[in-house]
N, C-alpha and C positions, 0 to 999 in steps of 0.2 A: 103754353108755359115754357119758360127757358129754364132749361136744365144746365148743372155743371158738375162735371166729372168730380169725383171729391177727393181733392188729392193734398198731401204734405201736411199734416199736423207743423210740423217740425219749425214750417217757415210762415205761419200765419199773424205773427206777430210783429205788427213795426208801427212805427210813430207816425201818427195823423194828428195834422195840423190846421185848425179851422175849416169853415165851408162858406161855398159860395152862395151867396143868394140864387132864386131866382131873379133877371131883369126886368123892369117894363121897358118901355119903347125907347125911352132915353137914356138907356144903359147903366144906368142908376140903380145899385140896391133896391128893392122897395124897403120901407122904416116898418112894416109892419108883417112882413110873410116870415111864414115860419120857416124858420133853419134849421137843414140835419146836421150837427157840427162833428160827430163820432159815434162808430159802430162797434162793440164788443159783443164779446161772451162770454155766460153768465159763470161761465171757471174759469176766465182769465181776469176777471176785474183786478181783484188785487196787483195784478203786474200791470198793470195802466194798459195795456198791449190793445191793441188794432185791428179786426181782420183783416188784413191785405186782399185773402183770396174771394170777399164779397164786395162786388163791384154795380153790384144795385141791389135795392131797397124797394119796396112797395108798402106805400103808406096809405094808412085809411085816419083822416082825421074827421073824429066825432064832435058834437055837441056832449059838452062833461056831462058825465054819471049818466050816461045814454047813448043808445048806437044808431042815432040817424047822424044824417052826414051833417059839418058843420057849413058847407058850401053843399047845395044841393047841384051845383052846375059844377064842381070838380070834388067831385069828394073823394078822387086818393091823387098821390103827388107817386109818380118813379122817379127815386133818387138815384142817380149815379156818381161814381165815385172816380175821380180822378187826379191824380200825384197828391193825394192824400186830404181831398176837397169833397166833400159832397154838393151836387146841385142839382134843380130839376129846372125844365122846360116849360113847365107851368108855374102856379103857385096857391097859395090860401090865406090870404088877407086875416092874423087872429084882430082883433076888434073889439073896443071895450065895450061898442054897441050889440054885438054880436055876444058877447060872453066867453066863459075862457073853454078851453078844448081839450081831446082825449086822442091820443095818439095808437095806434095798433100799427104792426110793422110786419110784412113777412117775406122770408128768403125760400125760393126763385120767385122773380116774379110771378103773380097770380092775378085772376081776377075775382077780385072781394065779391061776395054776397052781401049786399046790406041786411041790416035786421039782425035778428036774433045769432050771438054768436059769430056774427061776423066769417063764415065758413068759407076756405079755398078748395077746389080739388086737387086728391093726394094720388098718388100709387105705389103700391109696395106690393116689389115681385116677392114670387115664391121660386123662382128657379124652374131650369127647366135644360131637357141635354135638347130641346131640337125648336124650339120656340126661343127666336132670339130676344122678342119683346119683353120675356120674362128671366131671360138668363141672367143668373149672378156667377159671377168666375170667384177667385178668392181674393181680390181687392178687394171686392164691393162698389168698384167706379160706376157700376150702373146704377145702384139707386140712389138718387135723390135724397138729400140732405136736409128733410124741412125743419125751415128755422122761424119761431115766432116770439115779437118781443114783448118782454114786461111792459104794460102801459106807463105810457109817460102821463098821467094826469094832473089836471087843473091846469093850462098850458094857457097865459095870458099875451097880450102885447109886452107886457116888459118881459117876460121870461122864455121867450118863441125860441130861443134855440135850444135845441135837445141833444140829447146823448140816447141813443139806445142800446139797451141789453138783449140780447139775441138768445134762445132759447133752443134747445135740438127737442125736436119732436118723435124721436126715435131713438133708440136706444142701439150699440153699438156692443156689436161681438165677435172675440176673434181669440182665436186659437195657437196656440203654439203645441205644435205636431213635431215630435224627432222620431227616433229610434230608439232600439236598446242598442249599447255597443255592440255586445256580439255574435249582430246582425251585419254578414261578412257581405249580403247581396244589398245592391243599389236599389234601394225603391223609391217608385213615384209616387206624391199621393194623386189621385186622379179625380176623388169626388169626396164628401163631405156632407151626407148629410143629417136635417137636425132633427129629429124625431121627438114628437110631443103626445105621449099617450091619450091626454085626456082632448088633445084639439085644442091648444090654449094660444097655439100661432095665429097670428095674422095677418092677412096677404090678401089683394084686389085692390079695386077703386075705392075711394070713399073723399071723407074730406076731413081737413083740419079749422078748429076753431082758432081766430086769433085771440079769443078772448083769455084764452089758456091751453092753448097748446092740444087739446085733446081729438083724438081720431075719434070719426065716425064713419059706421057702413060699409067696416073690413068686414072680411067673410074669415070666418076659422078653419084651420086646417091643422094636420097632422104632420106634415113632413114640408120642410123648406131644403133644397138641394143647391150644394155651391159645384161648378165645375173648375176642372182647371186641371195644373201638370206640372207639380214639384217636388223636386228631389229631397228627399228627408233626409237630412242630416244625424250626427251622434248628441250633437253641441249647438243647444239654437235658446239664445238669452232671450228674444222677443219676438212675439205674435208673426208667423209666417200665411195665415189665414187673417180675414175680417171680412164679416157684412155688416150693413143697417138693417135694425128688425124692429118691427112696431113694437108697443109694450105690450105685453102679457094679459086678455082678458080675464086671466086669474090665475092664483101660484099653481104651479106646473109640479108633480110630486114624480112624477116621472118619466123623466129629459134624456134621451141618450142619443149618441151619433154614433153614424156608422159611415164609417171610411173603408174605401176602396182603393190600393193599392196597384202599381203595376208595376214587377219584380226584375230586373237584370235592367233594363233598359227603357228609356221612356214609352217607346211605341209597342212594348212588349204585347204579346196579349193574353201573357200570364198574368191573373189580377187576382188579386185576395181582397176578401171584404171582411171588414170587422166590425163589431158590437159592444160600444163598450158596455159598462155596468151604469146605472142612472146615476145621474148628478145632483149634487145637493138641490132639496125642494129648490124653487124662486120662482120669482114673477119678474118677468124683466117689467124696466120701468125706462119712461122719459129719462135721454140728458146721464143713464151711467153706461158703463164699459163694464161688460163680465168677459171676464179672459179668463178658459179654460187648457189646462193641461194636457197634453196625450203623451205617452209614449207608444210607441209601436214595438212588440216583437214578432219572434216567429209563427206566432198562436194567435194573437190577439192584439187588441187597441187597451189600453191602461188608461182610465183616468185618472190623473194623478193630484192632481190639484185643478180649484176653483176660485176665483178673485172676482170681486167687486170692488169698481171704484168709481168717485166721479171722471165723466167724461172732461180728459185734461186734453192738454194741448204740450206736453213737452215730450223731451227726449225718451225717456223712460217707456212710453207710449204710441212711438214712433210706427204705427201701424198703417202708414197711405190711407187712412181714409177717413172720411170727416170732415167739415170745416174745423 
């Protein structure tokens, strides 16, 4: 599976302009394969907007209101994207002999499972200070972004090109951590982590369905740890923390973190660890953003505020990470 770093909210957005077919031998359109003409997501529709930063596509085209393949000898197409074109290497003849067709889509490349639910394999770390495979720092560039689209159904000869909706299959959390002002010493934060009394995190292998987006065959756990080494400021408007975390196998009544500090200097190895108080119930869910508050004094972590929103893509939200 190709993976991609998940970087820039900010700049995901730009104008795509038709797509290429695939060719036959004569360099000729074919009149009947199907076309990816444009790729969004599902909170940017209203701004017409693009993703620039997904540059293939893996497609599973069905037989409608059914998941076997509708070409049994290619049944997914990898689109790529290029100066604002999609096209692929192969193709899928739709056919009024053949009947019309069902479209499933998923971001990074994978390879489909036919049959029931149409399943890819997923991973989602839990952290870790000495296991790199598992390490998340406080971007969250190491996991995986999976993205799966709204079906495009009833997909005939006259209607073969498509637009698709892209979907986040994980749920996106991050933190804005300061200080109190008259905290005179420089502190680091060093680590971050999310503590889930009842086990309601989830983290290991498993898989996603394209049929809707839903994880299967995470393992629950208690604690997800971010590492990392930044300096808390007095004055901080947006999120200086983010992970991707799967969603919640049920509301979570109580959620606390505990952060660890190191005091005068970054390499200090004077480190304070704090506790906050639990955060309002929830259950994380597909597709939103909870952005928590901290402040830090000389005693303790404060949480101060909790937000829910949908997962957007502008300024406001500018948190590196995410398609």
């Amino acid at each position: 599976m190709r993976k991609l770093n998940l970087y820039t909210l900010t700049a995901l957005l730009a104008t795509c302009a038709g797509c290429t077919d695939s060719l036959p031998d004569n360099g000729e359109p074919s009149s009947s394969a199907l076309q990816l003409v444009s790729v969004g997501l599902a909170e940017t529709i209203q701004t017409r907007g693009i993703v620039t930063s997904i540059n293939q596509l893996k497609l599973y085209v069905a037989n409608a209101d059914a998941l076997t393949a509708y070409n049994t000898s290619t049944p997914t197409l990898l689109f790529t994207q290029s100066n604002g074109s999609w096209s692929s290497t192969a193709s899928v003849e739709i056919t009024t002999a053949n009947g019309s067709a069902d479209v499933y889509a998923c971001y990074p490349d994978a390879d489909i499972t036919s049959g029931s639910n149409l399943p890819i394999p997923v991973s989602v770390r839990k952290g870790s200070d000495s296991d790199e495979t598992q390490r998340l720092d406080f971007t969250g560039s190491q996991q995986t972004d999976y993205l799966y689209a709204t079906k495009q159904a009833g997909i005939t000869q006259t209607n073969r090109a498509i637009s698709l909706t892209m979907n986040h299959a994980l749920a996106k959390v991050s933190f804005r951590i300061d200080k109190e002002t008259d905290v005179s010493e420089s502190l680091y934060l060093k680590q971050i982590s999310i503590q889930s009394n009842t086990n309601k995190l989830q983290v290991g292998e498993g898989s996603m369905q394209l049929t809707d987006g839903v994880l299967n065959g995470l393992v629950s756990t208690s604690v997800v740890t971010l590492n990392g080494s930044k300096e808390l400021s007095t004055s901080l408007s947006s999120p200086n923390v983010s992970c991707l975390m799967a969603p919640m196998s049920a509301t979570e009544s109580v959620l606390s973190f505990s952060l660890t500090v190191a005091v005068s200097s970054e390499g200090s190895t004077e480190l304070r660890t704090f506790k906050t108080a639990s955060a309002t119930p929830v259950q994380w869910q597909a597709g939103k953003h909870y952005m928590y508050s901290i402040t830090v004094n000389k005693i303790g972590g404060i949480l101060k505020n909790f937000k829910v929103e949908d997962w957007k893509s502008d300024a406001s939200q500018d948190t590196n990470i995410g398609i």
